[in-house]
C-alpha positions as CSV (number, residue, x, y, z in Angstrom):
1,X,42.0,5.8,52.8
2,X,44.2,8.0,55.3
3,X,42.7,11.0,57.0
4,X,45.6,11.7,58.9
5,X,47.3,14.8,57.8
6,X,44.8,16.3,56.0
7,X,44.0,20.3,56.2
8,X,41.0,21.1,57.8
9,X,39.2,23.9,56.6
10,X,39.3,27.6,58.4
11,X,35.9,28.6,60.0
12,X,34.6,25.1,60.2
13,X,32.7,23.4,63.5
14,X,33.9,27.1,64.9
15,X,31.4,29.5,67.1
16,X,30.4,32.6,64.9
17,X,31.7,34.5,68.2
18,X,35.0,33.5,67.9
19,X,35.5,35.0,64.6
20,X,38.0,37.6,64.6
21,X,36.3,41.3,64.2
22,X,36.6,41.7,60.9
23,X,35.1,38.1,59.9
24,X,32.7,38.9,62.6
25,X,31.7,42.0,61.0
26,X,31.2,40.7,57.5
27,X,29.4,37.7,58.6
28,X,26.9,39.6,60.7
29,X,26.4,42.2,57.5
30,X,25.8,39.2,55.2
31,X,23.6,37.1,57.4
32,X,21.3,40.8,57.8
33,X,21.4,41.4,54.0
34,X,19.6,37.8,53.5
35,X,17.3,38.3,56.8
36,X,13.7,39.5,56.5
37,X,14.4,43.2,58.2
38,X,12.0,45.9,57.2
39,X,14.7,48.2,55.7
40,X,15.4,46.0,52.6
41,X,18.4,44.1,51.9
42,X,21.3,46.7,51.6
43,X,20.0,48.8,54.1
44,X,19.9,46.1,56.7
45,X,24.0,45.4,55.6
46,X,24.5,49.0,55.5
47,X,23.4,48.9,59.5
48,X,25.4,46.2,60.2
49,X,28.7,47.9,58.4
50,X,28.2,51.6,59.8
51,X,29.4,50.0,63.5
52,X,33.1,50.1,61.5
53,X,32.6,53.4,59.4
54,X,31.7,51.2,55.9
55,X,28.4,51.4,55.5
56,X,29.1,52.2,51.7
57,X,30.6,48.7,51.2
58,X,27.0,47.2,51.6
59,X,26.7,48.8,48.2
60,X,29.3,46.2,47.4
61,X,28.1,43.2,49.5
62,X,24.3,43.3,47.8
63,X,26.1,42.3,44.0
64,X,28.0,39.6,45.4
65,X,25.8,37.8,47.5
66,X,23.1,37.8,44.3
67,X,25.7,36.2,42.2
68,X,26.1,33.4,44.6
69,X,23.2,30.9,44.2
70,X,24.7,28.5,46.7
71,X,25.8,30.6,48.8
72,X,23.4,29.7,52.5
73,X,23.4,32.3,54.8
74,X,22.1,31.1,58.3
75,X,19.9,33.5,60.8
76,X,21.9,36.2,62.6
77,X,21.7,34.9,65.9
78,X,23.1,31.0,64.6
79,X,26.1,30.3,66.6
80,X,27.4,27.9,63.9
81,X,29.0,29.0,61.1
82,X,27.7,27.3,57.9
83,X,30.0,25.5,55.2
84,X,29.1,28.4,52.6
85,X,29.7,31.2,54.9
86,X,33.5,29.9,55.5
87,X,34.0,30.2,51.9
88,X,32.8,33.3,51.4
89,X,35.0,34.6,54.2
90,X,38.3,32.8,52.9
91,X,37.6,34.0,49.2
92,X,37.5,37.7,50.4
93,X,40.6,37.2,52.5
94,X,42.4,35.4,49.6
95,X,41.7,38.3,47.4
96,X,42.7,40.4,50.0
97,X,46.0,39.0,49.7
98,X,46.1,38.9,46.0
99,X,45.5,35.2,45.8
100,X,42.9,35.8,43.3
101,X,43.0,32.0,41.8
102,X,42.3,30.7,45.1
103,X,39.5,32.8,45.8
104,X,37.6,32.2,43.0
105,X,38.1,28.3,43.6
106,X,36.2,29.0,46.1
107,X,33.8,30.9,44.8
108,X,33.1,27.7,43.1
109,X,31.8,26.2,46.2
110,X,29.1,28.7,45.9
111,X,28.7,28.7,42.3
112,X,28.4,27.3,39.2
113,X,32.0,28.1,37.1
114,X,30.6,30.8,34.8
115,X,28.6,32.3,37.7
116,X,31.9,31.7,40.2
117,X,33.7,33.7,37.6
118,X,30.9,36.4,37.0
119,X,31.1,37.2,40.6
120,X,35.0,37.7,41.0
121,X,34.6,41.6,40.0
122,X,32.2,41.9,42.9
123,X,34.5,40.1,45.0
124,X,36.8,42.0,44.4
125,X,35.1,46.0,44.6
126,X,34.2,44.2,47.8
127,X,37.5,43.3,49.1
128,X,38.9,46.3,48.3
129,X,36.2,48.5,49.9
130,X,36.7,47.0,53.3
131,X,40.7,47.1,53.3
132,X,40.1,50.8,52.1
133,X,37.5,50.7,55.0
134,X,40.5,49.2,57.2
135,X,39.2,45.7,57.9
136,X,41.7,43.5,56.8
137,X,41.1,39.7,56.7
138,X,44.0,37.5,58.8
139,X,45.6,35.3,56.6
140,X,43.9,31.7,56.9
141,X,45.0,29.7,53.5
């Protein structure tokens, strides 16, 4: 079988650092909502998020990353960024564009198909908050 040609996938074998800011941003928020900080889940995302003014949009990170059962979020100082997180981040950006069917195909990368379709609202709220927030995803798909 040919590999030549074939699309690689945004975010992959790519340092965490090099992320643009807003990526940067939502990946740090993410990976302190699943760490083990004293303040609780949301809190620790709303820290994260107040650095850009959005600390209200953690309200809308905490349903999302629940509904995700395969979602693996690594520690927040890993430099690599995991297969799961790049999903995450391109659904959010697809939504952001109004690509909807793409982001929840990749929501199913993190979930079964009824959960993967249960989570598209949070998506969504989420998406939304942060462009209202003014992070705005570059296009990657």
């Amino acid at each position: 079988m040919a590999t030549r040609g074939l699309p690689t996938w945004p975010h992959l074998n790519e340092c965490a650092d090099n992320l643009p800011d807003p990526e940067r941003l939502l990946l740090d928020a993410a990976r302190a909502w699943a760490g083990p900080g004293p303040a609780g889940p949301v809190a620790e995302a709303a820290l994260v998020l107040a650095a850009a003014g959005i600390e209200g949009a953690a309200l809308r990170l905490d349903p999302l990353l629940r509904a995700l059962p395969g979602l693996q979020l690594a520690c927040p100082l890993c430099p690599a960024i995991h297969t799961t997180e790049a999903a995450l981040l391109l659904a959010i950006g697809a939504v952001q564009q109004g690509r909807r069917s793409v982001a929840l195909g990749l929501l199913h990368r993190l979930a079964p198909p009824l959960a993967a379709y249960r989570a598209m609202p949070a998506l969504i709220l989420l998406a939304c908050a942060l462009r209202r927030g003014g992070v705005t995803f570059e296009p990657r798909l």
